[in-house]
LOTOR-60541 format. One line per 5 residues: number of its first residue (from 1); their letters; for each residue x, y, z of C-alpha. Coordinates in steps of 0.2 Angstrom, whole numbers, plus 5000, padded with zeros to 4 digits. Layout:
<pts>
NUM> A> X/Y/Z  ...
</pts>
This chain:
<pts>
1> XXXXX> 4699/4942/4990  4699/4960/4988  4686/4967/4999  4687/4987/4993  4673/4996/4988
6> XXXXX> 4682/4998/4972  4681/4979/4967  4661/4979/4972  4649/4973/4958  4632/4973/4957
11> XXXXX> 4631/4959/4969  4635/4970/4982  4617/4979/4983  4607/4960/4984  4601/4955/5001
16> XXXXX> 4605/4933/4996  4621/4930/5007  4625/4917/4993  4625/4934/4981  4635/4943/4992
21> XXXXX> 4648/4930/4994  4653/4936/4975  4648/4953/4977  4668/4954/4977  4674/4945/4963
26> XXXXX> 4681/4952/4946  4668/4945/4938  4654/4959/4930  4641/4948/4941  4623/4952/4937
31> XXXXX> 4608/4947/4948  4593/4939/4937  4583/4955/4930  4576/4961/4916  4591/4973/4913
36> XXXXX> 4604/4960/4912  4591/4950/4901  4589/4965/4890  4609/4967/4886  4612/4951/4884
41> XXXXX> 4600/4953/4869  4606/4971/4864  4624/4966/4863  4622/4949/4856  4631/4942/4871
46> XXXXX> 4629/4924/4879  4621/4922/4895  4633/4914/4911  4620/4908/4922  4627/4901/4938
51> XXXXX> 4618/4894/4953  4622/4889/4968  4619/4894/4988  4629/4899/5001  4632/4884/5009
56> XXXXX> 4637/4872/4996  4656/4869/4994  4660/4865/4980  4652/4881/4974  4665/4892/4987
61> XXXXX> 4679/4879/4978  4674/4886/4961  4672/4902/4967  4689/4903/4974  4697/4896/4959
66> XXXXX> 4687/4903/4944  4676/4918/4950  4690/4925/4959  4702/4922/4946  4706/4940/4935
71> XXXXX> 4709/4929/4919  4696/4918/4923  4684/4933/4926  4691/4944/4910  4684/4929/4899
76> XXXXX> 4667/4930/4906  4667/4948/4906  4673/4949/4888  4662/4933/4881  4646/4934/4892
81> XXXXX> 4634/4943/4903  4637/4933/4919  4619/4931/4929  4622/4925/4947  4606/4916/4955
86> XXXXX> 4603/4910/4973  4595/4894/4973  4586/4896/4990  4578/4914/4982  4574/4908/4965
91> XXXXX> 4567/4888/4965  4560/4892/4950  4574/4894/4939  4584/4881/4949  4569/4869/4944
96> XXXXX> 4567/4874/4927  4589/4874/4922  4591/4860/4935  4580/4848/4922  4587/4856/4907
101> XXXXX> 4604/4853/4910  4596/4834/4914  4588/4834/4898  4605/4839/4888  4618/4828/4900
106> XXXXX> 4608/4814/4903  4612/4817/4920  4607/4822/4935  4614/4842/4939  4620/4847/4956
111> XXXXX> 4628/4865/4962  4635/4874/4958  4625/4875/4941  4632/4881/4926  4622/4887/4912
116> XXXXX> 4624/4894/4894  4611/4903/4886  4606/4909/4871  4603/4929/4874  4588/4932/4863
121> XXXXX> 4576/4919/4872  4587/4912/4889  4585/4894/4882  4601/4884/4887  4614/4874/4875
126> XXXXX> 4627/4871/4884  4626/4862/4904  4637/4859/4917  4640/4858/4934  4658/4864/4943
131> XXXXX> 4674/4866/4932  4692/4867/4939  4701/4883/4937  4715/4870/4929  4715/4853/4918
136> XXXXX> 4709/4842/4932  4702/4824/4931  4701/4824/4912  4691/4840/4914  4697/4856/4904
141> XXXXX> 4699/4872/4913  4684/4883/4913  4691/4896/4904  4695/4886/4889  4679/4879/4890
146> XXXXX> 4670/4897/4889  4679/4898/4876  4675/4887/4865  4657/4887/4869  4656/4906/4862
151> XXXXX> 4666/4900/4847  4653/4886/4843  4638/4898/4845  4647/4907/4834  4648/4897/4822
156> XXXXX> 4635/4884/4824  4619/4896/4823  4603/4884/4816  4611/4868/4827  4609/4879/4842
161> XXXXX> 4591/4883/4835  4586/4866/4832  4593/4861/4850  4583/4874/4859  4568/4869/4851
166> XXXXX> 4567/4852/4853  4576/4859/4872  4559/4867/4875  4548/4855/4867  4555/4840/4880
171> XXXXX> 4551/4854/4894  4534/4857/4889  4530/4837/4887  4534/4839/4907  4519/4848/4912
176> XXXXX> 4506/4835/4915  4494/4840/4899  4479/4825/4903  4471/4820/4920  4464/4804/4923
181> XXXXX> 4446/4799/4921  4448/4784/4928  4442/4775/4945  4459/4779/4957  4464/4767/4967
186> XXXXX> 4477/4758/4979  4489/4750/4967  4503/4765/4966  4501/4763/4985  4506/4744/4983
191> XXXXX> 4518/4747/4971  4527/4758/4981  4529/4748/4994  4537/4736/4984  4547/4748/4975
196> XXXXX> 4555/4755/4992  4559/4736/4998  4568/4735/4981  4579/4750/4985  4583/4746/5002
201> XXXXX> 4599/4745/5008  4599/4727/5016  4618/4730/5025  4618/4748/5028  4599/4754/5029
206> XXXXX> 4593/4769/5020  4590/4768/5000  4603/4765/4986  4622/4770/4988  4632/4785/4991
211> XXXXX> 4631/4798/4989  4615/4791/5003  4600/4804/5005  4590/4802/5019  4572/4803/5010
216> XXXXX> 4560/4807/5024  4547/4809/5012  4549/4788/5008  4552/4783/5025  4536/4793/5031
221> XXXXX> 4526/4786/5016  4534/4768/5024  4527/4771/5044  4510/4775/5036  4508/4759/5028
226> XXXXX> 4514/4752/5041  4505/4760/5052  4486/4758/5042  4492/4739/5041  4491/4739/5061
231> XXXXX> 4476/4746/5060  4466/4731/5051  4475/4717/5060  4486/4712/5044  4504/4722/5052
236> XXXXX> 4518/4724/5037  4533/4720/5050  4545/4722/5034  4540/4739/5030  4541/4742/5050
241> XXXXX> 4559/4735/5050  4566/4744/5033  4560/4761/5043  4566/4756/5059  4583/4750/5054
246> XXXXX> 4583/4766/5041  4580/4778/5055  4593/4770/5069  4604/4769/5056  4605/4788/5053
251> XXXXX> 4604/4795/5069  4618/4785/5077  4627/4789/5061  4638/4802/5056  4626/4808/5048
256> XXXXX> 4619/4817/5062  4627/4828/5074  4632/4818/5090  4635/4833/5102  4623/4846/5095
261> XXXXX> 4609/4837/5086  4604/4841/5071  4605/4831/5053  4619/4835/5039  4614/4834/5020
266> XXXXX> 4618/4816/5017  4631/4802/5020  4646/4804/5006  4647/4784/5011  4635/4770/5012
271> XXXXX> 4638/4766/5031  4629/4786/5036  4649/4788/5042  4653/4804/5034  4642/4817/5029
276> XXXXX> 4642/4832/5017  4644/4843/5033  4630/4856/5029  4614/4857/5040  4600/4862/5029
281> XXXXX> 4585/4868/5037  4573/4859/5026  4581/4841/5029  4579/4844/5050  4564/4850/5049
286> XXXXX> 4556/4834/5038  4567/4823/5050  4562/4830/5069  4543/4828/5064  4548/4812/5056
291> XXXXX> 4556/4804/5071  4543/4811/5083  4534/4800/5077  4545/4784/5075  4546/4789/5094
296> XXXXX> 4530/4788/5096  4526/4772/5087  4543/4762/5089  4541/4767/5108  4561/4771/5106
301> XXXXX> 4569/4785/5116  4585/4786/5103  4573/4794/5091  4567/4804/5106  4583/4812/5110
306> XXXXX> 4587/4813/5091  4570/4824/5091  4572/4834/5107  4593/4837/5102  4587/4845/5083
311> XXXXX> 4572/4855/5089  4585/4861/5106  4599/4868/5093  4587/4873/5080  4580/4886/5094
316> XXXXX> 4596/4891/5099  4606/4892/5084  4592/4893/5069  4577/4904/5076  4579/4922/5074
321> XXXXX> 4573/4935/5088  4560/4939/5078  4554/4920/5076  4559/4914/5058  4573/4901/5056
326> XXXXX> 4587/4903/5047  4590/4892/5031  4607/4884/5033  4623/4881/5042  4640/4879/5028
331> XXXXX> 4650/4864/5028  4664/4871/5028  4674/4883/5043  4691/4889/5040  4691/4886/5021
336> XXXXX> 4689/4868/5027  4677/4854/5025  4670/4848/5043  4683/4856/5053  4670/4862/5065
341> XXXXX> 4664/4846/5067  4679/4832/5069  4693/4829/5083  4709/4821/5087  4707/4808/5101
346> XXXXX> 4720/4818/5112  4712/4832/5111  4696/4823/5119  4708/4814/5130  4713/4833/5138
351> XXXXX> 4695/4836/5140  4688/4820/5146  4691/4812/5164  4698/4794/5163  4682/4786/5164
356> XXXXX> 4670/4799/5153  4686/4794/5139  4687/4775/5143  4667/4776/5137  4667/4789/5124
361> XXXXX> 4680/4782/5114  4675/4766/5108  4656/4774/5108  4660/4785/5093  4676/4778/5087
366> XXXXX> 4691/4786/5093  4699/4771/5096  4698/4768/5079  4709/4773/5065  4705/4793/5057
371> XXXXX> 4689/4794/5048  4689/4809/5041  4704/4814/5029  4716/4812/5045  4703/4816/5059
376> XXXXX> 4690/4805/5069  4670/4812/5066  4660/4803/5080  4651/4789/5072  4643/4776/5086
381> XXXXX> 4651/4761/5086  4644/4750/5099  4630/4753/5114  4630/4762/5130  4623/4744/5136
386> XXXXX> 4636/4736/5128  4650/4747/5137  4641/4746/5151  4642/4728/5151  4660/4729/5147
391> XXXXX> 4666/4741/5161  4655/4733/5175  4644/4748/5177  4625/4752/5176  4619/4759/5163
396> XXXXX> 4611/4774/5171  4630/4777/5175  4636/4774/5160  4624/4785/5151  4630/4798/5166
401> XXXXX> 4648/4798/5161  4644/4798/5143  4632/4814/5145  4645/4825/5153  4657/4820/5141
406> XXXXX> 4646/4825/5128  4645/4842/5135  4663/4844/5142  4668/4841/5121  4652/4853/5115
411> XXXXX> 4659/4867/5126  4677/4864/5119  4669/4865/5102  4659/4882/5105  4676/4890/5105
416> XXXXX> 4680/4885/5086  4676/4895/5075  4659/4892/5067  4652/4889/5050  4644/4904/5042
421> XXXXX> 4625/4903/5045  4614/4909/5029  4603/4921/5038  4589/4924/5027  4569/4917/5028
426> XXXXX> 4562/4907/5018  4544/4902/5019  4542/4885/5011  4558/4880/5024  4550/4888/5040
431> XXXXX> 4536/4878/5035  4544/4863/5035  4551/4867/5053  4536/4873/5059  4525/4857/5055
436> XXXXX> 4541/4847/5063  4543/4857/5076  4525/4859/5082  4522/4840/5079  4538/4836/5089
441> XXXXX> 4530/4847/5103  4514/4840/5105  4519/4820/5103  4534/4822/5116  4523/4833/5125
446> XXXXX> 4536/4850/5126  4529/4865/5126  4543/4875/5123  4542/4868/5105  4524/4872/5099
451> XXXXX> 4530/4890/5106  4543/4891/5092  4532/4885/5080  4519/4898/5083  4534/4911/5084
456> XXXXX> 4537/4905/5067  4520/4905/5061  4516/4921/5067  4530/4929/5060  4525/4923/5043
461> XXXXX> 4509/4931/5048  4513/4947/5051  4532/4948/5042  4528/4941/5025  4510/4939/5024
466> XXXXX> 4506/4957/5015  4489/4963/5006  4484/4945/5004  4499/4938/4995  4513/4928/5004
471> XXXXX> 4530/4934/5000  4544/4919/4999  4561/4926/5006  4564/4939/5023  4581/4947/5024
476> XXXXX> 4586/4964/5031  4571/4968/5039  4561/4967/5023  4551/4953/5013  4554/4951/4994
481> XXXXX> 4552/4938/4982  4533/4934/4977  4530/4919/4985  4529/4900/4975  4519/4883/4976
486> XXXXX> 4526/4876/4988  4529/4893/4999  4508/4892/5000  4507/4874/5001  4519/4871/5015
491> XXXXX> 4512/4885/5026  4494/4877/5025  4502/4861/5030  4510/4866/5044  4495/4876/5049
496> XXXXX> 4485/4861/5053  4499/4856/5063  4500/4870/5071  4483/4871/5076  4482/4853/5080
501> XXXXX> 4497/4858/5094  4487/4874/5101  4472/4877/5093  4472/4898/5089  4459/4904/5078
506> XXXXX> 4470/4917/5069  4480/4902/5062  4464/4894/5051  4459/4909/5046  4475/4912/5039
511> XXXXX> 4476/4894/5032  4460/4899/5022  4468/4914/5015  4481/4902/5008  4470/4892/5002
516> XXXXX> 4459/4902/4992  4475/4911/4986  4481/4893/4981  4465/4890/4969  4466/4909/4964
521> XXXXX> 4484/4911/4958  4491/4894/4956  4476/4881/4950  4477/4874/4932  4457/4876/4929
526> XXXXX> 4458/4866/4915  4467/4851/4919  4469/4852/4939  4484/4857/4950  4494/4869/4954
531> XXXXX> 4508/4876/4944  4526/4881/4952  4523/4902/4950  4508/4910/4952  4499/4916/4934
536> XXXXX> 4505/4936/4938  4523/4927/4939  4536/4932/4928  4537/4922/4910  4549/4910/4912
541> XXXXX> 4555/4895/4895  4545/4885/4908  4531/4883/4919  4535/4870/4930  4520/4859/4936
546> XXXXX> 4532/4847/4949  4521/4832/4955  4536/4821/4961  4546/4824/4976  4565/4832/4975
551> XXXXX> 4573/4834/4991  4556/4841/4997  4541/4835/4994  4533/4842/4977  4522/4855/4978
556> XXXXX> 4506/4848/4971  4508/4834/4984  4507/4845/4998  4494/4855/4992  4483/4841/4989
561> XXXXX> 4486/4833/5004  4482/4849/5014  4467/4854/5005  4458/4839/5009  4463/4838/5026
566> XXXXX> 4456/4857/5027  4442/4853/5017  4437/4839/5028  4439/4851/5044  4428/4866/5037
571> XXXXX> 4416/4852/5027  4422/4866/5011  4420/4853/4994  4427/4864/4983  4444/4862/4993
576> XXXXX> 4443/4843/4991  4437/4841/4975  4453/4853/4968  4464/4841/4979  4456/4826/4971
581> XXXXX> 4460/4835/4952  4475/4838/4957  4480/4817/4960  4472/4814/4944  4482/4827/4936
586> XXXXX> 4497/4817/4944  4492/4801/4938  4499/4796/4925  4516/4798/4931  4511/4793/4948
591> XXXXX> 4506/4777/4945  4524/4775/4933  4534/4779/4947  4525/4780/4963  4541/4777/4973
596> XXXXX> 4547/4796/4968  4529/4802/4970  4529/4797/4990  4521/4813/4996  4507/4812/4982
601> XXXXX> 4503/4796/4991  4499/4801/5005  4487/4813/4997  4481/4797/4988  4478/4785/5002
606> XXXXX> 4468/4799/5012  4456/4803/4998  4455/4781/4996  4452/4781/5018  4448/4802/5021
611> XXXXX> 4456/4804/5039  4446/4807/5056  4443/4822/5060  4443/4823/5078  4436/4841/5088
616> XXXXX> 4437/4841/5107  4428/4856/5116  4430/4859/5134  4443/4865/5147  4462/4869/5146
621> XXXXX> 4464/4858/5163  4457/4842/5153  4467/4843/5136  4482/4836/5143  4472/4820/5147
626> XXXXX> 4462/4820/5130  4475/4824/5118  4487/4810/5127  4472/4797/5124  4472/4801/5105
631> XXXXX> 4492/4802/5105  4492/4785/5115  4484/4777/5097  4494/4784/5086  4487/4786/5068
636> XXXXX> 4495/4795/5052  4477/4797/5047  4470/4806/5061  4468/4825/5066  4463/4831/5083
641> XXXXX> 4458/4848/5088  4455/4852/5104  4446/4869/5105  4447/4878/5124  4425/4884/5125
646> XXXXX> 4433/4900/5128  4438/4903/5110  4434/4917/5103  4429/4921/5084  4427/4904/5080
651> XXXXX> 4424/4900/5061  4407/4895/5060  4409/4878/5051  4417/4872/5068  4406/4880/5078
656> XXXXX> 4393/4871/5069  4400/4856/5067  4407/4855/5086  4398/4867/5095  4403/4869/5117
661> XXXXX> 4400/4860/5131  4399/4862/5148  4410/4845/5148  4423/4840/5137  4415/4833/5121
666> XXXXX> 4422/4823/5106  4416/4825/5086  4421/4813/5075  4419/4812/5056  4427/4803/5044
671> XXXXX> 4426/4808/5029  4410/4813/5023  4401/4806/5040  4400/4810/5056  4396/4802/5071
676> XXXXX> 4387/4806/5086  4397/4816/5099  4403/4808/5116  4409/4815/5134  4420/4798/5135
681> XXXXX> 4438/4796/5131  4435/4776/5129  4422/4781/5120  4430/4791/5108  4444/4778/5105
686> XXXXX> 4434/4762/5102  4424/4774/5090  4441/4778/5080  4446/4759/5079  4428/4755/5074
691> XXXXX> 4429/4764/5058  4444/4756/5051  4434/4740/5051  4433/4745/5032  4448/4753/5026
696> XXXXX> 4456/4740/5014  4474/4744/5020  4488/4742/5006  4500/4729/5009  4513/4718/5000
701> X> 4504/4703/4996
</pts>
């Protein structure tokens, strides 16, 4: 790649390390701007929009053979204004061109992206994903293919019209246009449950077949039904099981990183044996809070360690100085897939002592043929008890051995060179790893990560926080990039987190900011919930409105969920009645398919059984012993808050509603009523279980 100034395009001024990967290309790149927009138009020239992110490979594979290219690159020049787009930056167009290119393929899309579009109103014609540089796999190259595609739009003028219309009609139909008026109820919650038993992977675990996702939103949509089915006596032991085995499943997997911690994208094969080998930070941060939890509930310390491994590296390698966390870690080092990650068993063999080796190796595999093209990735394949057993050893020695051996190979490995890290901020991620991170911190009782939480939080704060509005992406010492729905929503979520952690008063008055800048800027008045951009946004051929989960969780779920929950805290209605328009404005496709709707579910079950709001005010040397009361009885539908008497500026709704005591005192409410307060933790805990005599859990029968 030539790397002189001279070769520079317009790339090479954007901040998106995806952009900047291409600013060198031959290709006349463009960011998305009204400029490009408006000479597309002018010179009656087809728009080239690519999306990908920095660190998916097979976009570095297309760019290295296409982008890269000169006669590849004098096509696009010549044919089309070539519009280069970072996912991460711009959700918005990834959501709107990810479902056109659905709607004309009749398949599901995937990066890198590739787009064609009419210049006069950006409406696509033509999808695709990655296309060789060369006829590959009944493929054609992609510089035949630009070609004809200019040549039909040439010559194919009222088609193209008539396909972009009926295009944007089939979008529009998306936005949910009715809200129910009926009763809601607990059938979708039913129905899921069945659904995700239906989809389970009775051999491997997880759900489907490769490519195998993780899905933390299904698997914590499964330990709260089966955790409210504990709570009324009647236990669903197979939902418990299809989690359990799920989560075991992944994190002794390949899937995970056995000597770092941390969770790659997802499993390329149905045994969780070989992963895509990028580390999102969205995926780790829905997984540490996740198996915080299992940890808590299951009693399991492998799902301990796999939570106290991710949030260790995700401090160390992920959390900027200034507090945010980074986005991503590529998969590929060296021009190569995984080569970071994998070794040769005499190269561990140099490395290990005689017994470390004689119980790493058939641990993860190396005794083993190669799993990965040639190379051994570490996959467990038996028990520390097992070899234990088998060498006539405790297992607290055993454990020894294989912990120094881990570390011996993890300083060996700090020597390679390392995958490109993607650098910049983004809101609705941090948000994500904030919420894990502090819950991690407060259910495994570490201090250390409800610190990096509130570093994160406060750097949202102060960094990207400006005159009232959030801002989505930080790169460069400077926030750009009016923030979306799910940059608003997820930041509210994880502010009840936070403050559940370490109650700080700063952090709920900023979760009221969001809040009311939710309803402001992003609430359909009319029908109920919230649309993807905020009504200032640029006009887009879409609006989304997403009420389904992708590999997030949508939007309108999480603002729903978190408006209640903050509703219920500040006893502020018109927070909980937009969270309740907002499910009956999902309805309809919610209860269609309420498998892919598992975060609006849990909005659902907690506006069918609203949660407990629990308030402790007293002294920081008794919140240790309270909050490990309420963690003891773990429930997905309670909030505790313990508040130090010293707070200062305390809203007045919490003041009102639990105001101090010379003792430690518990509030309760739930829901809409409240009981009367008590200086007991027994108390407080046969109070809890006493008012889910009436909650009519979901189950499977």
């Amino acid at each position: 790649m030539n790397d002189t100034r001279e070769s520079e395009n317009r790339l090479s001024n954007c901040k998106s390390p995806y952009l900047l990967q291409h600013a060198h290309n031959p290709v006349d790149w463009w960011p998305w701007c009204q400029e490009a927009l408006t000479q597309a138009k002018q010179e009656d020239k087809l728009i080239l929009l690519s999306i990908g992110y920095s660190a998916c490979h097979w976009c570095h594979v297309m760019a290295h053979e296409s982008f890269d290219d000169p006669a590849t690159a004098d096509v696009m020049n010549r044919y089309f204004i070539n519009i280069k787009v970072d996912r991460e930056q711009r959700p918005d167009l990834d959501k709107i061109y990810q479902t056109a290119h659905q709607m004309l393929n009749q398949r599901p899309g995937g990066w890198p992206l590739t787009m064609i579009l009419t210049p006069d109103d950006q409406i696509p014609f033509f999808a695709g994903t990655y296309f060789p540089d060369t006829e590959k796999h009944g493929m054609p190259p992609f510089k035949d293919v630009l070609r004809r595609v200019d040549e039909f739009y040439r010559e194919n003028p009222t088609q193209i019209r008539e396909q972009n219309a009926s295009l944007i009609s089939a979008l529009n139909s998306l936005t949910n246009t009715a809200s129910s008026g009926d009763d809601l109820n607990s059938a979708p919650l039913d129905q899921a449950r069945r659904q995700l038993e239906q989809q389970f992977d009775n051999e491997h675990a997880g759900f489907g077949k490769a490519p195998k996702f993780p899905h933390p939103t299904n698997l914590v949509r499964l330990l709260r039904h089966w955790n409210a089915t504990q709570n009324t006596g009647n236990e669903d032991t197979r939902a418990k099981d299809i989690l359990y085995i799920s989560l075991q499943a992944m994190a002794s997997g390949g899937l995970y990183d056995q000597l770092r911690g941390g969770f790659f994208r997802y499993s390329v094969d149905d045994v969780w044996m070989i992963p895509h080998f990028e580390k999102m930070l969205y995926d780790n941060g829905l997984l540490l809070g996740l198996y915080a939890m299992a940890s808590k509930v299951f009693n399991d310390r492998s799902f301990e360690r796999a939570s106290i491994e991710t949030a260790d590296w995700i401090i160390e390698e992920m959390q900027s100085g200034e507090g945010g966390y980074y986005s991503t870690l590529d998969a590929d080092s060296e021009s190569e897939e995984g080569k970071f990650y994998v070794w040769e068993p005499e190269q561990v063999k140099s490395i290990l002592n005689k017994q470390e080796y004689s119980l790493f190796a058939p641990l993860f595999g190396l005794d083993r043929k190669a799993n990965f093209e040639g190379h051994w990735h570490l996959h467990r394949f038996s028990s520390v008890e097992a070899l234990a057993t088998e060498n006539k050893i405790s297992v607290n020695d055993a454990t020894a051995h294989i912990n120094r051996a881990k570390q011996k190979l993890l300083s060996a490995r700090d020597t390679r060179v390392r995958p490109d890290r993607d650098d910049k901020i983004l809101v609705a991620w941090n948000a994500l790893m904030i919420k894990g991170m502090a819950q991690t911190g407060r259910l495994l009782r570490e201090p250390k990560f409800i610190t990096s939480a509130q570093r994160a939080g406060d750097f949202i704060l102060e960094k990207m926080f400006v005159r009232g509005r959030l801002y989505a992406n930080y790169k460069d010492d400077s926030a750009d990039i009016m923030a979306y729905l799910d940059d608003y929503a997820f930041v509210l979520d994880a502010l009840l987190e936070l403050l559940s952690a370490q109650w700080q008063s700063k952090y709920l008055r900023f979760a009221i900011n969001l809040a009311e800048s939710l309803l402001e800027y992003f609430e359909d008045k009319e029908l109920g919930g919230f649309y993807f951009t905020a009504h200032d946004h640029e006009q887009l051929i879409q609006r989304p409105k997403p009420m389904s989960d992708e590999a997030i969780p949508a939007g309108n779920a999480i603002a729903a969920y978190a408006l209640a929950r903050l509703g219920h805290l500040l006893s502020e209605p018109r927070y909980i009645n937009a969270s309740e328009r907002t499910i009956r404005n999902a309805w309809s496709s919610l209860s269609q398919t309420p498998y892919a709707h598992a975060a609006m579910l849990d909005a659902l079950e907690e506006y069918l059984y609203p949660p407990h709001i629990i308030i402790i005010r007293g002294n920081q040397e008794q919140k240790t012993k309270w909050q490990d009361s309420v963690n003891s009885n773990f429930d997905t539908r309670t909030m505790c808050f313990y508040i130090d008497n010293n707070e200062q500026e305390l809203n007045s709704a919490i003041a009102d509603k639990a105001p101090a005591a010379d003792n430690n005192i518990a509030y309760l409410c739930s829901g809409r009523q409240c009981f009367p307060a008590t200086n007991s933790i027994e108390a407080l805990l046969t109070l809890i279980k006493s008012t889910d005599k009436n909650f009519d859990a979901q189950t499977n029968k």
